[in-house]
ZAMARGU-4260 file (C-alpha; in steps of 0.2 Angstrom, whole numbers, plus 5000, padded with zeros to 4 digits):
<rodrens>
0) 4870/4837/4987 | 4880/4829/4972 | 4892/4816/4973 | 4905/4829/4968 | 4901/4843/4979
5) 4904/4830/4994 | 4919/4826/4986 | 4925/4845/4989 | 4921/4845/5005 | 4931/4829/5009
10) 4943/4837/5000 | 4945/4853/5010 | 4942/4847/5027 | 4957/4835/5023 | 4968/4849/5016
15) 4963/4858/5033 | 4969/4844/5044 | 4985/4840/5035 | 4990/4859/5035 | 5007/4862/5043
20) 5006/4875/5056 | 5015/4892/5052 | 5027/4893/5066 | 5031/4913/5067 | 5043/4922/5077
25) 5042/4943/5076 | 5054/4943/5063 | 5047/4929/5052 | 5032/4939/5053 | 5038/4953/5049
30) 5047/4944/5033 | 5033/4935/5029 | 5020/4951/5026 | 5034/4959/5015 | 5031/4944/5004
35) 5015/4942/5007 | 5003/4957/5008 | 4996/4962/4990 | 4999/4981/4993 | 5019/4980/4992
40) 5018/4972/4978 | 5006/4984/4971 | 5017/4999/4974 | 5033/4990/4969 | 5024/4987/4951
45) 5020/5008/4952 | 5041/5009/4954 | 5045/4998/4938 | 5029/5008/4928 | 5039/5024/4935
50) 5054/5017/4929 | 5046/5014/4910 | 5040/5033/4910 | 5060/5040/4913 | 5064/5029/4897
55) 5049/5036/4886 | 5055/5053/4892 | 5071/5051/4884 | 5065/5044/4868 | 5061/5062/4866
60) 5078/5066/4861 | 5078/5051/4847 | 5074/5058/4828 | 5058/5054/4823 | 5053/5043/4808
65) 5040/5040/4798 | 5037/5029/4782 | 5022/5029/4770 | 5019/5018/4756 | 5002/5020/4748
70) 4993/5013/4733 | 4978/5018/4726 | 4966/5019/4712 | 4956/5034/4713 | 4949/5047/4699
75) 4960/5063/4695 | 4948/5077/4693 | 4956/5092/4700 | 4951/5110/4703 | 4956/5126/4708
80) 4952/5134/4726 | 4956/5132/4745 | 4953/5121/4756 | 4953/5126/4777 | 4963/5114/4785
85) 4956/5095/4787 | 4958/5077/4787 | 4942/5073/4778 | 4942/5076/4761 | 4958/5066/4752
90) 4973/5077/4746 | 4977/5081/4725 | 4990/5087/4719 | 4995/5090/4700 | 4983/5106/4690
95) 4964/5107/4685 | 4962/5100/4669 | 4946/5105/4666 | 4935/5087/4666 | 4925/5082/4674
100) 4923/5061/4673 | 4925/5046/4683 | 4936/5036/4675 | 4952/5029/4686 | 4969/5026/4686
105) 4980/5019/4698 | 4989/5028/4711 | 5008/5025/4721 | 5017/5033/4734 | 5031/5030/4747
110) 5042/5041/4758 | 5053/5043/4772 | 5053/5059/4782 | 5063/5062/4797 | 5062/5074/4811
115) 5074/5078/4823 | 5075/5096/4837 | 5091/5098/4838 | 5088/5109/4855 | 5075/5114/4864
120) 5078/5126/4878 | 5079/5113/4890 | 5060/5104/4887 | 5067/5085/4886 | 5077/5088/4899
125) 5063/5095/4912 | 5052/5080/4904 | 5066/5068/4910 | 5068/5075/4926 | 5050/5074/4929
130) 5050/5057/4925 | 5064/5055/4939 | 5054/5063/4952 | 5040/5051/4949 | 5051/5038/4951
135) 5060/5045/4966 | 5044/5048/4974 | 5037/5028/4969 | 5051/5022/4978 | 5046/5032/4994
140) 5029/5026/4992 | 5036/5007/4991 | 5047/5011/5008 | 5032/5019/5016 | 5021/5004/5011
145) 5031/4992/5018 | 5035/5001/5035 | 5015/5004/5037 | 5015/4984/5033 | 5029/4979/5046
150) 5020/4991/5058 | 5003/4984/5056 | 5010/4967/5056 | 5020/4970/5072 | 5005/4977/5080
155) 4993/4962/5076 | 5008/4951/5083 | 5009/4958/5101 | 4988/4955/5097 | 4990/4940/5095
160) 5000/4937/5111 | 4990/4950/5123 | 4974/4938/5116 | 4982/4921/5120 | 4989/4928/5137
165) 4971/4932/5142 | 4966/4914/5139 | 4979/4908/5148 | 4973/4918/5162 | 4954/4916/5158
170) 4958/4899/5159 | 4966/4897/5176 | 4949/4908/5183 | 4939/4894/5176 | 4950/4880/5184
175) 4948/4889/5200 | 4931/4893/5200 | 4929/4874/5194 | 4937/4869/5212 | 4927/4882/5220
180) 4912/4872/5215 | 4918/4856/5219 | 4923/4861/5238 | 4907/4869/5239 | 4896/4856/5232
185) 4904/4844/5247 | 4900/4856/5262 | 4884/4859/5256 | 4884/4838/5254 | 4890/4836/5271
190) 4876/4852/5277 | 4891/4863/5282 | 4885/4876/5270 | 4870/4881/5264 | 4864/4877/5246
195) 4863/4895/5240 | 4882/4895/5241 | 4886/4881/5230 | 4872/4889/5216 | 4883/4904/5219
200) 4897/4897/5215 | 4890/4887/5199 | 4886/4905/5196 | 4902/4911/5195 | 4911/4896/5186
205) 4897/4900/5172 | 4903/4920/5172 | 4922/4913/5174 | 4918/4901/5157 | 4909/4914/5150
210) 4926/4927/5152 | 4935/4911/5143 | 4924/4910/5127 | 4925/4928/5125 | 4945/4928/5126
215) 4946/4914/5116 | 4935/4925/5103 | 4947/4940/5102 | 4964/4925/5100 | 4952/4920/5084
220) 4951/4936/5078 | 4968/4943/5081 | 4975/4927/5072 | 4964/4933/5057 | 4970/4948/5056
225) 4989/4944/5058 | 4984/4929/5045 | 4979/4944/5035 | 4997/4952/5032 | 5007/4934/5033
230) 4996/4922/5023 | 4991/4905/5029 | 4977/4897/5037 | 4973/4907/5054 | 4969/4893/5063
235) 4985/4886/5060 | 4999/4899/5064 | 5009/4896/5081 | 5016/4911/5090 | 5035/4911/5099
240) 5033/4926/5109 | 5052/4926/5114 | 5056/4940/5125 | 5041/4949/5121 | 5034/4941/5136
245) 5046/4951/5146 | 5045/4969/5152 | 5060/4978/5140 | 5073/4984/5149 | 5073/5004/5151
250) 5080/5016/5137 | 5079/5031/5133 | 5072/5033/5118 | 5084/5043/5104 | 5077/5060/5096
255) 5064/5064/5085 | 5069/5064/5068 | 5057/5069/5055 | 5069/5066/5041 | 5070/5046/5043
260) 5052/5045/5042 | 5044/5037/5027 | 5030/5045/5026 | 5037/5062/5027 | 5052/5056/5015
265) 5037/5053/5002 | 5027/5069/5004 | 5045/5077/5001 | 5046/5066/4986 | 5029/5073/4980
270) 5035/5091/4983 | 5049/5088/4971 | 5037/5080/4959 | 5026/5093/4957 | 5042/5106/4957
275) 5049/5096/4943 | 5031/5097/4933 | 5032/5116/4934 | 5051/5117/4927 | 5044/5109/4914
280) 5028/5119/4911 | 5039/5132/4911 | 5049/5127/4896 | 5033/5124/4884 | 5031/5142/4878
285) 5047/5142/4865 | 5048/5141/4849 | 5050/5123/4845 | 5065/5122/4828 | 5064/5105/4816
290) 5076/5098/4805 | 5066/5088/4793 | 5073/5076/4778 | 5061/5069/4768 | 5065/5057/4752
295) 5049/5051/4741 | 5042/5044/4727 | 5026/5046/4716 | 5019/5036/4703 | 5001/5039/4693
300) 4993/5032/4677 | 4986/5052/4672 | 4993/5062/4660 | 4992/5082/4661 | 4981/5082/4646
305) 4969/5070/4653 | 4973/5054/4645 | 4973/5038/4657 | 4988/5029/4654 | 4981/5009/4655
310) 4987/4992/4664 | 4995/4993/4678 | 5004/5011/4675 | 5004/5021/4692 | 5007/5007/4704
315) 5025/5009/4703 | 5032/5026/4712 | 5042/5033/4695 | 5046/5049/4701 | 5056/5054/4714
320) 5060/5069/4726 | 5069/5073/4740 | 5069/5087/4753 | 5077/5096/4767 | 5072/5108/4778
325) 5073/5119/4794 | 5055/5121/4801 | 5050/5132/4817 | 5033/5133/4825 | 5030/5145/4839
330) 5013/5144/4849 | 5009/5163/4849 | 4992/5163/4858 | 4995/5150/4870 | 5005/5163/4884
335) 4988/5163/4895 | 4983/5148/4895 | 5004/5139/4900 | 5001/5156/4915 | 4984/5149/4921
340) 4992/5130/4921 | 5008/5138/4931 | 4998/5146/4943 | 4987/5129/4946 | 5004/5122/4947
345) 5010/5133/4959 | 4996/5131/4971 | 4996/5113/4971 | 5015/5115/4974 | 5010/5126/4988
350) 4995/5114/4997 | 5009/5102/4996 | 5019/5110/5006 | 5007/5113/5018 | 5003/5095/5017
355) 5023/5093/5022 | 5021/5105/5035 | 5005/5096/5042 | 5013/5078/5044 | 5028/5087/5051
360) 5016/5091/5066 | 5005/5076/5068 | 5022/5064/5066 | 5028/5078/5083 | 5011/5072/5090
365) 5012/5055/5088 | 5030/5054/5094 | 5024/5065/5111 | 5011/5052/5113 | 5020/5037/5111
370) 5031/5042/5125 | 5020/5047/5135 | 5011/5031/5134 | 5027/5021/5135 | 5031/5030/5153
375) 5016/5027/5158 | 5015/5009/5152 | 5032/5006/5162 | 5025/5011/5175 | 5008/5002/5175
380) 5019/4986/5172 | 5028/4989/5188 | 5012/4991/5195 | 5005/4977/5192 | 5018/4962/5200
385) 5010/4971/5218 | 4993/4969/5212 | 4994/4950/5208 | 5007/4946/5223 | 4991/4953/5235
390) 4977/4946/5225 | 4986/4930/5225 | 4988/4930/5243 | 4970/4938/5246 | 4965/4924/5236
395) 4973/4912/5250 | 4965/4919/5263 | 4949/4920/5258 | 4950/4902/5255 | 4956/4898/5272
400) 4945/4910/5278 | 4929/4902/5269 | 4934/4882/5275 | 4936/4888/5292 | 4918/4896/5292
405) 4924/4914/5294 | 4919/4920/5278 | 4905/4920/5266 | 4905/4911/5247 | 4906/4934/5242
410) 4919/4935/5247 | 4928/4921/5241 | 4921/4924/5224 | 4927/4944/5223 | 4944/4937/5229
415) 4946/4927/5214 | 4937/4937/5202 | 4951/4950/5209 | 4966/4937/5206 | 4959/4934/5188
420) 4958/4952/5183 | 4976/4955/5192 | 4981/4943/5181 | 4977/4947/5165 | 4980/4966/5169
425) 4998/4962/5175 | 5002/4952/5157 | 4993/4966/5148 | 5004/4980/5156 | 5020/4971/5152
430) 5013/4968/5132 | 5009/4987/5134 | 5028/4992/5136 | 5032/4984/5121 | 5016/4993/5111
435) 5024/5010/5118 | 5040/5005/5110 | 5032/5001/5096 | 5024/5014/5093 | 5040/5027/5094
440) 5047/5015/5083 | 5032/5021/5070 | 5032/5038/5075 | 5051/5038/5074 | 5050/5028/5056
445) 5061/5015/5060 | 5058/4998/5068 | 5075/4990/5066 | 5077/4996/5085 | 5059/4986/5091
450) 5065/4971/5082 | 5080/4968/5086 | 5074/4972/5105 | 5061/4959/5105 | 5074/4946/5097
455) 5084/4950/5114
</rodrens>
């Protein structure tokens, strides 16, 4: 290993050590993944690229202009005939003279022409309005990004605090079955118990340390994931878990409202968009009317009778014109094919729709469930309090019972497993009232209400 290669490590491991920890409340979390998570950003860049589309739309109603300057030094035979229409062989103008040689003379041109529609049975403006749409239905996607954001980042918050919870109560089974040990190991000293009891109990401290690694696995891994939406290093954010800890008090939760929801405000958005596309569609079969004005000038070193004029004759545009027109072009044979792209249009319009419909029914769902599973969360976490108080004092006993000889290691250890489990279940069901309230707040498509609950 190189010199400089150690160097990095040093480097990083020091950098690792000296990091501040990210101390995060719900609410800096939640600020913190709006600044942080790539995906907001990606869809607020989509808004401003919407926003540039609505201004090339209305360039449409801007004259257009082009200029031309042109020299060239070229041969000037010319002859009768047609030419189909294309852009390979160069234009001539002038008659045949009737030579046929390779001698050259120079060649100049400029020009302005400008082209202006002075209406257009309402093209531009459909283009426009598209262009709105678009822009409209980027901004829903922005709103819908970031609430999917604040509800993922809420969700791996209350993670983070089921995980660290767990360990606080994995670690309480460990110290208990640690003292179990202990008393065990001095009866079985003194020959009041047998030795099969204190390897039992070793048994069981093994199993309780065993639950401990594995709680402390899934606080690792839920700090990586809510390190994925705020940022940081995951082994250095600190969570205040405020009122969360708490079992909220009881509301009733406010109706369902498919309107508020961003991601059926979007899929509305998307209807509009594709509506607007077919306005436009339909505005492409009409004639379409050109006021033109062109102003140019020519200059050549031929002569009509096919003399070359010398030096540097040609290169200076010595004849001038100027012209002004009213042009109209009208695509006669392109009725079926604007009806098959209307009726492509007016089925993806259509699935839309049913897409609309769809989300209307699965947000229903997700709202039925949601309260459903708070209920019963409320009334697991009300549960619960009964089921530690008597494993607690279950616990007690069997400890009592155990020193005075009237009870076996068995069950001594099943009472503590029991007062463990009772434990982490009873600060599970109180985290699992606040995930139901959560997830009405996502079905709903608001969590203002869960935050400023949990801020309480």
């Amino acid at each position: 290993m190189t010199i400089l290669s150690l160097l990095c490590i040093f480097t990083r491991i020091a950098a690792a050590q000296t990091a501040a920890p990210i101390e995060l409340t719900l609410s800096k979390a939640l600020e913190r993944s709006l600044k942080s998570y790539p995906s907001v950003r990606v869809s607020q860049e989509q808004v401003n690229a919407a926003g540039a589309a609505i201004q090339l739309a209305r360039t449409a109603y801007l004259p257009r202009i082009d200029a031309l300057a042109q020299f060239d030094r070229a041969t000037r035979n010319n002859v009768f005939g047609l030419q189909l229409p294309q852009n390979v062989i160069p234009s001539m103008s002038g008659p045949a003279i009737g030579t046929n040689n390779l001698g050259s003379v120079w060649g100049s041109a400029v020009g302005v022409l400008v082209t202006w529609e002075p209406f257009d049975f309402g093209l531009r403006r459909a283009n426009v309005d598209t262009a709105n749409t678009a822009r409209v239905q980027s901004e829903a996607a922005v709103k819908r990004t970031q609430f999917d954001v604040l509800v993922a980042t809420a969700d791996a918050f209350l993670t983070v605090i089921a995980a660290g919870q767990t360990v606080q109560a994995a670690q309480a089974g460990v110290d208990r079955a640690q003292t179990l040990v202990k008393t065990v190991t001095a009866q079985v000293s003194a020959r009041l118990r047998p030795g099969a009891d204190q390897s039992r109990a070793e048994a069981e401290w093994a199993a309780a340390r065993t639950q401990l690694v594995q709680a402390q696995q899934a606080l690792d891994i839920s700090r990586v994931t809510l390190a994925q939406f705020v940022g940081g290093d995951p082994t250095q954010i600190a969570i205040s878990s405020g009122s969360l800890l708490g079992v909220p008090p009881e509301t009733t939760p406010m109706g369902f409202n498919i309107s508020t929801n961003p991601l059926a405000v979007e899929q509305s958005a998307v209807v509009e968009q594709t509506r607007a596309q077919l306005r436009a569609l339909e505005r492409t079969y009409f004639p379409r009317f050109s006021l033109q004005g062109a102003a140019y000038g020519r200059g050549t070193g031929a002569e009509l009778d096919g003399q070359r004029l010398g030096g540097l004759n040609g290169l200076a545009p010595n004849v001038q014109d100027y012209a002004v027109g009213f042009s109209v072009t009208f695509p006669l044979f392109d009725l079926p094919a604007i009806h098959a792209r209307e009726a492509a249009q007016n089925a993806t319009i259509r699935a839309q729709v049913a897409k609309s419909e769809q989300i209307a029914v699965d947000l229903r769902a997700q709202w039925n469930r949601a309260v459903a599973g708070l209920n019963g969360a409320r009334r697991i976490a009300g549960n619960t309090p009964v089921q530690v108080s008597a494993a607690r004092a279950a616990t007690g006993q069997a400890t009592a019972r155990y020193r005075a000889g009237l009870a076996n290691i068995d069950e001594l250890a099943e009472a503590q497993r029991l007062l463990t489990q009772a434990e982490i279940d009873d600060v599970l069901a109180r985290l699992g009232v606040w995930r139901g309230l959560l997830g009405i707040a996502a079905a709903g498509g608001d969590i203002e209400p869960f935050v400023l609950e949990a801020m309480q």
